[in-house]
The first five atom37 places (N, CA, C, CB, O) and aatype in JSON, in Angstrom:
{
  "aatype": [20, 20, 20, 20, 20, 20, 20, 20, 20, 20, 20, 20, 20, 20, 20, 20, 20, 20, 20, 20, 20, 20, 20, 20, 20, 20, 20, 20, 20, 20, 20, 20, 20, 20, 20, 20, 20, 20, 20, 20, 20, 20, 20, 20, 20, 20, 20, 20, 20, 20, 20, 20, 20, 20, 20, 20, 20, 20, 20, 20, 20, 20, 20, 20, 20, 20, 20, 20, 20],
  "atom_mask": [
    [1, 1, 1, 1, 1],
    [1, 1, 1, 1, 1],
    [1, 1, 1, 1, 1],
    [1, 1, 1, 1, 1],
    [1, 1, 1, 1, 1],
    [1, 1, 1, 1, 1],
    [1, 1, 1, 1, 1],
    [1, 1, 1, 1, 1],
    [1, 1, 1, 1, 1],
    [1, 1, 1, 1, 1],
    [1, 1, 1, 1, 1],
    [1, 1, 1, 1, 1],
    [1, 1, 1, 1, 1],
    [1, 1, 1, 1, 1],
    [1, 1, 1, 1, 1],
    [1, 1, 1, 1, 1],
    [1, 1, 1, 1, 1],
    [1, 1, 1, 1, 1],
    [1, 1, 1, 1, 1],
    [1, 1, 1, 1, 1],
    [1, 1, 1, 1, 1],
    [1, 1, 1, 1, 1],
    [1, 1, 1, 1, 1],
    [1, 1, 1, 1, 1],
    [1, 1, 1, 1, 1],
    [1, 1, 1, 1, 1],
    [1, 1, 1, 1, 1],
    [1, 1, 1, 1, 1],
    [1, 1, 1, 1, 1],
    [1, 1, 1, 1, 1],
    [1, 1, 1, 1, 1],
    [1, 1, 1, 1, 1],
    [1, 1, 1, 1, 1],
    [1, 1, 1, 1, 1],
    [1, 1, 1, 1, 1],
    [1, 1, 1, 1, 1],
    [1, 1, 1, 1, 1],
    [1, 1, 1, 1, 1],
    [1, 1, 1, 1, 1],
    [1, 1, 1, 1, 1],
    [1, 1, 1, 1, 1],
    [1, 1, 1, 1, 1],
    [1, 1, 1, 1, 1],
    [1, 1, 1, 1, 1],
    [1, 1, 1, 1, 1],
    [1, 1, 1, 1, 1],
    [1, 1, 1, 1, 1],
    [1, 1, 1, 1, 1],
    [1, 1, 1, 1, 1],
    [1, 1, 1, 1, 1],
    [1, 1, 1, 1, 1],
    [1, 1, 1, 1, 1],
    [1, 1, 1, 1, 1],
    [1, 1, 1, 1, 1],
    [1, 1, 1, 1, 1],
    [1, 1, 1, 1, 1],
    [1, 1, 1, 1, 1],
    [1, 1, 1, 1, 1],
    [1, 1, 1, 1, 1],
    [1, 1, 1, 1, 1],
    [1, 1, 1, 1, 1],
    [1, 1, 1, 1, 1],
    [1, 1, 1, 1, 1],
    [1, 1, 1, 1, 1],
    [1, 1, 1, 1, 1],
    [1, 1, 1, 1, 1],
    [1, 1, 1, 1, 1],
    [1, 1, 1, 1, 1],
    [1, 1, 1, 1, 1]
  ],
  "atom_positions": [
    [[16.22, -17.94, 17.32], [15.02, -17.13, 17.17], [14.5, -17.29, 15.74], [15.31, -15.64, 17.5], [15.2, -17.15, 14.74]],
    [[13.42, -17.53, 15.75], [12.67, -17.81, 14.47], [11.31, -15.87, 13.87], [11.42, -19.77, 15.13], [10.68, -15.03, 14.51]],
    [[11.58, -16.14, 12.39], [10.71, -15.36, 12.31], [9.52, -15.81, 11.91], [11.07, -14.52, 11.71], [9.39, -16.67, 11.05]],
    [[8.5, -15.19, 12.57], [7.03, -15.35, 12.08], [6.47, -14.81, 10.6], [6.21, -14.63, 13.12], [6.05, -13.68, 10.33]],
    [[6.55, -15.62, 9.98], [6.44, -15.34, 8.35], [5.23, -15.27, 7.8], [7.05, -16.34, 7.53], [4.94, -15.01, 6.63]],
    [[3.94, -15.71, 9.46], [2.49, -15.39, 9.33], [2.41, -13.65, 9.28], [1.58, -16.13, 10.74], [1.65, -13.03, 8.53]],
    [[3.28, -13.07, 10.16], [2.98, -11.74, 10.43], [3.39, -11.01, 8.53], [4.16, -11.11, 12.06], [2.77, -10.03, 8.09]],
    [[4.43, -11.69, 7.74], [5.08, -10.89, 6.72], [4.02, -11.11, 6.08], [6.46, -11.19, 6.07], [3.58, -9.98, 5.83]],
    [[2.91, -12.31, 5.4], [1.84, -11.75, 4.7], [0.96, -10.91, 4.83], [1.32, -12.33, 4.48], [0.14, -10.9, 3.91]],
    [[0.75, -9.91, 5.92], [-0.03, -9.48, 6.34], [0.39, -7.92, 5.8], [-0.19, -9.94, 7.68], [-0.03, -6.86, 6.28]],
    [[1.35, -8.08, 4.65], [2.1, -6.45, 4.33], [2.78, -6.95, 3.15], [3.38, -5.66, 5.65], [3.33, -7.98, 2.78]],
    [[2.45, -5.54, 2.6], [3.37, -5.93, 0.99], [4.3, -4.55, 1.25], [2.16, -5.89, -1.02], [4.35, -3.74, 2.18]],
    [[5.12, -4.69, -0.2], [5.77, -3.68, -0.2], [4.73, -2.93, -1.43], [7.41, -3.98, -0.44], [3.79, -3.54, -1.94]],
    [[5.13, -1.4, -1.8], [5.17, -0.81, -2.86], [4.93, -1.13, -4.38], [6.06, -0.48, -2.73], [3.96, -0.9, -5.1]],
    [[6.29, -1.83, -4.63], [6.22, -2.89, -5.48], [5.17, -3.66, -5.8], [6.92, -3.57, -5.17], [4.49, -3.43, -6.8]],
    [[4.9, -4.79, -4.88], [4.38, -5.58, -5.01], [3.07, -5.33, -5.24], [4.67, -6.2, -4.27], [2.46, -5.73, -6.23]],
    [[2.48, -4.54, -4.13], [1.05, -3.64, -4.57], [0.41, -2.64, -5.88], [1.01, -2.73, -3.61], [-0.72, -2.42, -6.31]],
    [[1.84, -2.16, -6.26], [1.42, -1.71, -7.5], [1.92, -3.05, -8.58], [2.16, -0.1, -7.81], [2.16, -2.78, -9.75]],
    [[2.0, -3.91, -8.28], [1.79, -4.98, -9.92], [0.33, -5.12, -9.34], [2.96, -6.97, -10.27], [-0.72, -4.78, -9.87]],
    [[0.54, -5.69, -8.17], [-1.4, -6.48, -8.25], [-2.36, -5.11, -8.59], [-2.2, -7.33, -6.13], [-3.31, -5.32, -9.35]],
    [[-2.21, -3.88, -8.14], [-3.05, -2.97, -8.74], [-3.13, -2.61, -9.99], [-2.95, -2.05, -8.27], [-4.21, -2.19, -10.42]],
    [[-2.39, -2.67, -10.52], [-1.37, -2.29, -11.88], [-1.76, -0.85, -12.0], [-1.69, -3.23, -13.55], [-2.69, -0.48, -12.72]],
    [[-1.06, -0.1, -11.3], [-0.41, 1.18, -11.22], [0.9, 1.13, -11.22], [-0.74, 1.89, -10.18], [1.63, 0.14, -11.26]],
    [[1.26, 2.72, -11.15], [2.79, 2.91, -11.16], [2.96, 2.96, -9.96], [3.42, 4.06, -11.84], [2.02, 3.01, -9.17]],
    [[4.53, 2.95, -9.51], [4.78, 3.08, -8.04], [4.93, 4.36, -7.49], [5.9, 2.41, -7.68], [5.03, 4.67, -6.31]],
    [[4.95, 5.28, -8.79], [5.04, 6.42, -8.46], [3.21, 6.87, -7.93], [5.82, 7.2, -9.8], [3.04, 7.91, -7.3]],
    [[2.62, 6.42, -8.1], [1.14, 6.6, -8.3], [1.15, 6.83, -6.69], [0.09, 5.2, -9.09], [1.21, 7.86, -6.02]],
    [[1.04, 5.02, -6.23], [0.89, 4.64, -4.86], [1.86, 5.98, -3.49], [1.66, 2.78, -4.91], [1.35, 6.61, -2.57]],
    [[3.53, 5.96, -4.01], [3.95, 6.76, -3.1], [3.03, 8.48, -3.07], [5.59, 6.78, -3.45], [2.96, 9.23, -2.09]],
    [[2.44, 8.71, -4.41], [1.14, 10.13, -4.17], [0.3, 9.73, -3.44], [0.21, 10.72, -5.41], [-0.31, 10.59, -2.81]],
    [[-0.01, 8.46, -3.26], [-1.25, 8.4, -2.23], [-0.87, 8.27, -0.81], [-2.17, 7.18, -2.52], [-1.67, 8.64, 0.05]],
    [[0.06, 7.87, -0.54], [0.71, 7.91, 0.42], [1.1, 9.11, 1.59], [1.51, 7.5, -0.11], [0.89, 9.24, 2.79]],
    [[1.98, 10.15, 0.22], [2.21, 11.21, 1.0], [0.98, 11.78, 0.98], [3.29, 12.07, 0.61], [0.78, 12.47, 1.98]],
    [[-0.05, 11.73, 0.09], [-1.31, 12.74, 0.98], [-1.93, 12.16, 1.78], [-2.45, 13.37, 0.25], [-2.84, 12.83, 2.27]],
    [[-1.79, 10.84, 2.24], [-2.57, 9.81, 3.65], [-3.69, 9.8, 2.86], [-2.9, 10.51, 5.53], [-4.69, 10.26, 3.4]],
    [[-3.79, 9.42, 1.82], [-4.72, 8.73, 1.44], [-5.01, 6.88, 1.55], [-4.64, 9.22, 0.3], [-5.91, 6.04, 1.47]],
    [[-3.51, 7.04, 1.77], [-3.31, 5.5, 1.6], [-2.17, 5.19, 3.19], [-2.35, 5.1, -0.35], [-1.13, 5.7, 3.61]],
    [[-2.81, 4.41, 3.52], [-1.8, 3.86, 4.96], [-0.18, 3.73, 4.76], [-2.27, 2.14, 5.45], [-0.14, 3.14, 3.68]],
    [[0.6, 3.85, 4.99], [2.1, 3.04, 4.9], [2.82, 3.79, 6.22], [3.16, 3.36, 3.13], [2.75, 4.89, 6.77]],
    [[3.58, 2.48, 6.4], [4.86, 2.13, 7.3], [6.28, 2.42, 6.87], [4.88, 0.71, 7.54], [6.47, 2.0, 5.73]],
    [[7.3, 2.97, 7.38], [8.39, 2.57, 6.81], [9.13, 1.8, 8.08], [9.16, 3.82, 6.12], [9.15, 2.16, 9.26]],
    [[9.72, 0.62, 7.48], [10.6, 0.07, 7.78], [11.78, -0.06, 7.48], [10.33, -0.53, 7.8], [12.01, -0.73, 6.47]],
    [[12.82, 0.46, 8.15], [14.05, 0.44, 7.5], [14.3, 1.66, 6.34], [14.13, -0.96, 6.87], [14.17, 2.86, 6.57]],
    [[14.71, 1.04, 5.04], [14.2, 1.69, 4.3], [13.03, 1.68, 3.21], [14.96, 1.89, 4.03], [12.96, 2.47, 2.26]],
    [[12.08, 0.59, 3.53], [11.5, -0.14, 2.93], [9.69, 0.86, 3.4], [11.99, -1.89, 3.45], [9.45, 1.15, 4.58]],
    [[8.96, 1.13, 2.56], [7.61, 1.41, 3.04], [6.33, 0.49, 2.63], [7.35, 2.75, 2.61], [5.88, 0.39, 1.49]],
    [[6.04, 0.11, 3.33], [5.11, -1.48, 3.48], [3.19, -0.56, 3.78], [5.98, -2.89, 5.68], [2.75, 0.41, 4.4]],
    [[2.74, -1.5, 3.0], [1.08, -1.28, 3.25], [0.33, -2.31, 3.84], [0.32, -1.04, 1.99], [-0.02, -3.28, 3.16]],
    [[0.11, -2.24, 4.74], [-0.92, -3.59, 5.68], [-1.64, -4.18, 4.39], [-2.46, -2.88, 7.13], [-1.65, -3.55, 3.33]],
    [[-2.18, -5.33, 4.53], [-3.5, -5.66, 3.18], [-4.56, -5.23, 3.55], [-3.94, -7.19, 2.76], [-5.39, -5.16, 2.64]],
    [[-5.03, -4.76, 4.93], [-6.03, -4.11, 5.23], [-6.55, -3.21, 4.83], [-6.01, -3.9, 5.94], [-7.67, -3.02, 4.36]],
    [[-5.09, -2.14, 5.12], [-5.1, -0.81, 4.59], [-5.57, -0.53, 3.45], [-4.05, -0.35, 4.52], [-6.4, 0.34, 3.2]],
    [[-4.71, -1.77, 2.24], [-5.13, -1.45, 0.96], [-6.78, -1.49, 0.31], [-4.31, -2.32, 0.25], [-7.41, -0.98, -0.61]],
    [[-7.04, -2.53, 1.54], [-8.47, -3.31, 1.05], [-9.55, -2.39, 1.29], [-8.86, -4.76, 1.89], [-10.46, -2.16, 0.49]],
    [[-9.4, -1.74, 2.72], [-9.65, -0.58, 3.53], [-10.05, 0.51, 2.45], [-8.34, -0.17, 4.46], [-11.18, 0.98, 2.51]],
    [[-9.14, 0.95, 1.41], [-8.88, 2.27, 0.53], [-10.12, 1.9, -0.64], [-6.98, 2.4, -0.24], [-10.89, 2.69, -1.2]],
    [[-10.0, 0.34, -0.78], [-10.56, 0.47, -2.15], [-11.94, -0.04, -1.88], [-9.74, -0.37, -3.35], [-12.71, 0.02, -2.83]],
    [[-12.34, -0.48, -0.88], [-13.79, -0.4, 0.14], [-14.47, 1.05, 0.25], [-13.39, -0.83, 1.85], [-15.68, 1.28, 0.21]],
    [[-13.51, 1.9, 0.4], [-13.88, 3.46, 0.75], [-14.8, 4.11, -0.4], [-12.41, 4.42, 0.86], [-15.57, 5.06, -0.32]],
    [[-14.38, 3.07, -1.77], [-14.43, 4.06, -3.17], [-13.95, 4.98, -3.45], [-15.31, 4.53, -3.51], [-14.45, 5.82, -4.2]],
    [[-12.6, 5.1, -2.8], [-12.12, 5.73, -3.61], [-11.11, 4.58, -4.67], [-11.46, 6.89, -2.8], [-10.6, 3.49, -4.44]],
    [[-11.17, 5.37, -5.73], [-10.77, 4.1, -6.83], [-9.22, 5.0, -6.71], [-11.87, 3.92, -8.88], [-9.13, 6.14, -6.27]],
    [[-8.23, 4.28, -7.14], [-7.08, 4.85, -7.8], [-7.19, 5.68, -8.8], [-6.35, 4.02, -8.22], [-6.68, 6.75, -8.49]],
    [[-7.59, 5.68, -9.78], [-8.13, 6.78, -10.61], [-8.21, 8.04, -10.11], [-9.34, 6.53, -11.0], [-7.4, 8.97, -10.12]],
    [[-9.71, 7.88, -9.5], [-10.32, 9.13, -9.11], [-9.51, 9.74, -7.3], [-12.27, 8.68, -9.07], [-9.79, 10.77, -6.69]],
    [[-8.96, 9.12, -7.1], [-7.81, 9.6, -5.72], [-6.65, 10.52, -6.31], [-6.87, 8.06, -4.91], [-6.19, 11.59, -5.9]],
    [[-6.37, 9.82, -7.3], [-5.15, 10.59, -8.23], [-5.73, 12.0, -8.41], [-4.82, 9.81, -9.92], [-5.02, 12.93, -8.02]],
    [[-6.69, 12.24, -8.84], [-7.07, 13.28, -9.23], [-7.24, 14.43, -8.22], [-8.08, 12.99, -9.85], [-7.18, 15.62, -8.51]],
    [[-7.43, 13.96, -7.12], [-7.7, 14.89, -5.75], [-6.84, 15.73, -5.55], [-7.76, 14.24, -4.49], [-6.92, 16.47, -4.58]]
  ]
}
């Protein structure tokens, strides 16, 4: 059985989303728990579609001004 490694770009972790945003990770998991921001957990791992993310920052709401809410 092979894994489809098309489906794994389609999701980052935490991590990874806050370097390309350059926030903290603590930032992202606040947006999270108020559903501001999409996430999955897997395992123990909580993953954001790239949609989702692209989705959030399409909305206008900026990271900045979400924090503040």
């Amino acid at each position: 059985m092979q894994f489809d490694t098309s489906a794994a770009k389609d999701f980052m972790t935490v991590p990874d989303l806050a370097v390309e945003w350059c926030v903290s990770e603590a930032h992202l998991y606040r947006l999270i728990q108020r559903k501001q921001l999409a996430a999955y957990k897997v395992g123990e791992r909580i993953i954001v579609r790239r949609d989702d993310a692209q989705n959030f920052l399409e909305r206008g709401a900026t990271t900045a001004s979400a924090a503040a809410a």
